[in-house]
N, C-alpha and C positions, 0 to 999 in steps of 0.2 A: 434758333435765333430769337432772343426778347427785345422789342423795344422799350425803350423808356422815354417817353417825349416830357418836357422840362429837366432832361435828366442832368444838367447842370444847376439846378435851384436847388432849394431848399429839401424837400421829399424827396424827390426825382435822384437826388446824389446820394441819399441818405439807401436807397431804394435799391441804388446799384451798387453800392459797397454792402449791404445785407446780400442779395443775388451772388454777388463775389465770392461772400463767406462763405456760401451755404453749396458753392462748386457749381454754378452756373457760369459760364467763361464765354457764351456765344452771345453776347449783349450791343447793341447799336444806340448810342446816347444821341437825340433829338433835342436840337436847342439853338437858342440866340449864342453863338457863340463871339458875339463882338466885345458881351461883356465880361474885361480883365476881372472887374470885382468877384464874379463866378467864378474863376479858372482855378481855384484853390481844392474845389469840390469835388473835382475829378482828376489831381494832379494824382500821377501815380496808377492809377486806376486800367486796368488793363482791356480795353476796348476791341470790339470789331472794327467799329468803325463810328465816326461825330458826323451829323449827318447836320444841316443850317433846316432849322425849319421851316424855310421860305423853297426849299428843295426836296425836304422828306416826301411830299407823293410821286414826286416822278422818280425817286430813287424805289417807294412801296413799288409801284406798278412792277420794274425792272426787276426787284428780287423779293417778293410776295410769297413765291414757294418756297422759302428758305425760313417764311417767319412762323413761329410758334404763337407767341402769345406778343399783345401791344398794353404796355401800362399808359394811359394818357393824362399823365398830372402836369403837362404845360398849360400855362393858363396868366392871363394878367390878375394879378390880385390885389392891387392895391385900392381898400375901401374907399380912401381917400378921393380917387379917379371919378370923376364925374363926366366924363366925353363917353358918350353912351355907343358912338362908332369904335372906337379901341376896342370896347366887351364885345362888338356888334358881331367885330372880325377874327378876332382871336378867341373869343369863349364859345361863340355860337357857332359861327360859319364852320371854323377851322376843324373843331368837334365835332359837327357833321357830316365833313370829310373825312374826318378818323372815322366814326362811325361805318358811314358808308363802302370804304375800303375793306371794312372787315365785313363786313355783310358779302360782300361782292368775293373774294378773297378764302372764306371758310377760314377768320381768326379769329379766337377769341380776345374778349377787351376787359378792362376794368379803367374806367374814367374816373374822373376827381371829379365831383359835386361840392359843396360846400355848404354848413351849417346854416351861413349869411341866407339860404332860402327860406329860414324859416321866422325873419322877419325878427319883431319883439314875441315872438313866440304864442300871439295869442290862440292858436292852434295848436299848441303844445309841440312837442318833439316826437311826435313818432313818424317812424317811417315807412306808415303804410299808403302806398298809392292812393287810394281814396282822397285823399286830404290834399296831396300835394296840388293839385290847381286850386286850392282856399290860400293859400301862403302865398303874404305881401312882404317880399324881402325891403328892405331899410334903403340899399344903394343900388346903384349900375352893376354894381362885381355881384351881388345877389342877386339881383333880376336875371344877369349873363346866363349863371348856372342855372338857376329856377327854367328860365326859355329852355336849355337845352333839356333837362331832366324830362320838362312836356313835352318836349319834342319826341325824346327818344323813347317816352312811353307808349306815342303816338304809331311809330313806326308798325305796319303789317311786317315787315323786314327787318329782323335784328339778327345780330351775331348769334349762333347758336351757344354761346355763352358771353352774358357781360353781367359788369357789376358798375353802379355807380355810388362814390361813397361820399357820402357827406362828411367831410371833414369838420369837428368842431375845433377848439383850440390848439392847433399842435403847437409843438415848442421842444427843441431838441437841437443837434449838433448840426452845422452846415447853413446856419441861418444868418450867418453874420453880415449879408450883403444888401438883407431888407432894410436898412435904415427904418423910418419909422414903422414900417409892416414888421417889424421881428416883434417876437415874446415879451410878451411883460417880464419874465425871468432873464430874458437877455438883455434886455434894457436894467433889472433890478441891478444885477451881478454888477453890471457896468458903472454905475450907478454908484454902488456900494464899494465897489474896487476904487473909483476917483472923489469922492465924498466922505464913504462911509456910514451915506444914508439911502434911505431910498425913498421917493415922491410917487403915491399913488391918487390917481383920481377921485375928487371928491366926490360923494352922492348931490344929483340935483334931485332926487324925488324922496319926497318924505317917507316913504316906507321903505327905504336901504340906509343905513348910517353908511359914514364915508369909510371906505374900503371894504362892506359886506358883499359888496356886488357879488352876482354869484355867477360861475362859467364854468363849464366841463372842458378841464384840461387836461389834453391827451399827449402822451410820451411818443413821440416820432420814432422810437423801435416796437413800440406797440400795432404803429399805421403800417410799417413796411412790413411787420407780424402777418396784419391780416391781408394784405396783399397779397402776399405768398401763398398762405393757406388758401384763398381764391382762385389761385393761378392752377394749383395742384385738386382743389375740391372739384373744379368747375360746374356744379348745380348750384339750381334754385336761382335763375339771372333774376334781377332785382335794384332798385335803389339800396341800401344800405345805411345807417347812423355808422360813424364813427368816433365816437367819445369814449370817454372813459366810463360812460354811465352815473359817473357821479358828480356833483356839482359842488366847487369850493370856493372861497372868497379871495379875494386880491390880499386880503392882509395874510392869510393863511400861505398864502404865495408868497409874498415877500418876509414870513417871518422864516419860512421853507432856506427861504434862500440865503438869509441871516445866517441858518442853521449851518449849514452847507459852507458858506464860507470860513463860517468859524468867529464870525464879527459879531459886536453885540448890536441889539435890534433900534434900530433909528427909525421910525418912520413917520412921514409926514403928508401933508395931502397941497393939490394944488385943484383948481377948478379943471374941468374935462374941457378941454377944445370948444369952442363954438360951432367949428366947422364937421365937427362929429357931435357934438351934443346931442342932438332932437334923433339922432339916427343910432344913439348907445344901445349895447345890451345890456339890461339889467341881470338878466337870467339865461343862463341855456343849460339844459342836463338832457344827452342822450337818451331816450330810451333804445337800452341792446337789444331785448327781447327776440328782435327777428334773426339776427346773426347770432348769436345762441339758438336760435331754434334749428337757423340752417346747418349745424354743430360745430361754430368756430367756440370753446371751450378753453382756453390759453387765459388764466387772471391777467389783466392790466396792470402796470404798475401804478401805483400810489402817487400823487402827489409829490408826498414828499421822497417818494423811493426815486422817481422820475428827476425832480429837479439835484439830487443828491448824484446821481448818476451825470447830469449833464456838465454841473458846477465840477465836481473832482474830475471829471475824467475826456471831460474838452473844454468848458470856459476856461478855467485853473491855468490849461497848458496849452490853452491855444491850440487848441488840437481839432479836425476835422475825422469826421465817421467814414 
């Protein structure tokens, strides 16, 4: 039996239909399930069992020796969030419970961390422990993850195998429910589909022209790629990067998705939010090095191989993964 906790969001659905594919059939999805706008993600999907994640531990305690492995990608993520009790409870607390459970239990784990710990990056992107109590994430949803990653570094007692992965940009099929948290490629598409243009953020800092900004954008079958490999590798526990390793620009992005629909290229810039301004990322690029070393070896896809895959073959058709 695998958990997937958030396994009605974004990843977490994304997660369980890869497990599906690949003949794994004994799966329990963990999740807020009051929200209809989610219920698309797993329509169809062949389950053990939907378990409310205000009940997953007392249902863990009761059938523990049934579980193999817990993916833990539930988590609040909206950067926007400023109420530092929401992250307090649901990133930190709740996580140390998963944690816990599996320590206690004999199961292995693989948590969601995220990129947002590494702040505007002036410590650069690698992900060797060392570094990580130096990194000043930007928000509340950074700081979340960053607390728990010290935490669980901290631990005498950890799962005889886990992984936490830093997630950098993903972007891919099943996201349609984040309103403003989804992809800048799901917003372009959208965008582009009702206009036939698309509005990307202007630079406020003199050394990025408006739309250079640069982000490592990763293909959500590449995240649930390494996932699996983790589930199946189990060495080396560890934090993890998760990006593509490479870093490309928003125009690069929207000219990608230009491509992809087949329209010709419009694009225009609008000022960045105020309310996210001073907390923007200019820059992030993965360094993989350590998960290549631990030998996940699988190329990532492209940019533009990634947004060409998600444009034809679920924005186009309305189609869920």
């Amino acid at each position: 039996m695998i958990i997937v906790t958030g396994a009605a969001g974004f990843i977490g659905s994304c997660l369980v239909s890869e497990l599906l594919s690949r003949g794994w059939q004994d799966i329990v999805a963990v999740d807020d399930f009051s929200r209809a706008d989610k219920s698309r993600n797993l329509d169809g999907k062949k389950l053990t069992a939907r378990v409310n994640r205000n009940e997953f531990f007392t249902w863990l305690d009761a059938n523990e020796n049934q579980v193999q492995f817990i993916f833990h990608l539930g988590a609040r993520t909206d950067t926007t969030e400023f109420d530092h009790r929401i992250f307090d409870e649901l990133n930190v607390r709740y996580s140390q419970q998963v944690w816990e459970r599996c320590v206690r239990y004999g199961i292995p784990l693989v948590y969601a961390s995220s990129a947002a710990t590494y702040g505007s990056g002036e410590h650069g992107y690698a992900d060797d422990h060392a570094t990580i109590a130096k990194l000043q994430p930007l928000n509340p949803y950074g700081e979340s993850k960053h607390t728990f990653d010290q935490w669980a570094l901290a631990q005498e007692r950890q799962p005889f195998f886990w992984a936490g992965l830093k997630f950098f940009n993903v972007y891919g099929p099943n996201e349609y429910h984040k309103g403003r948290m989804a992809s800048v490629v799901f917003h372009a598409f959208n965008q582009i589909k009702a206009s036939g243009g698309m509005k990307l953020f202007r630079s406020h800092r003199p050394d990025y022209r408006d739309g250079e900004q640069l982000r490592d954008f990763v293909y959500v079958k590449d995240v649930c790629d390494v996932c699996l490999w983790l589930m199946e590798h189990r060495k080396n526990p560890a934090i993890y990067n998760l990006g593509s390793g490479t870093a490309r620009s928003f125009l690069d992005l929207a000219r990608a998705t230009f491509v992809a629909t087949g329209q010709p290229e419009r694009i225009s810039f609008i000022d960045t939010p105020l309310d996210i301004r001073d907390k923007y990322q200019y820059f992030t690029e993965a360094r993989m090095e350590k998960l290549r070393t631990a030998g996940y070896t699988t190329p990532f896809h492209t940019l533009d191989e990634g947004i060409a895959d998600y444009v034809t073959s679920y924005l186009a058709k309305e189609a869920v993964m």
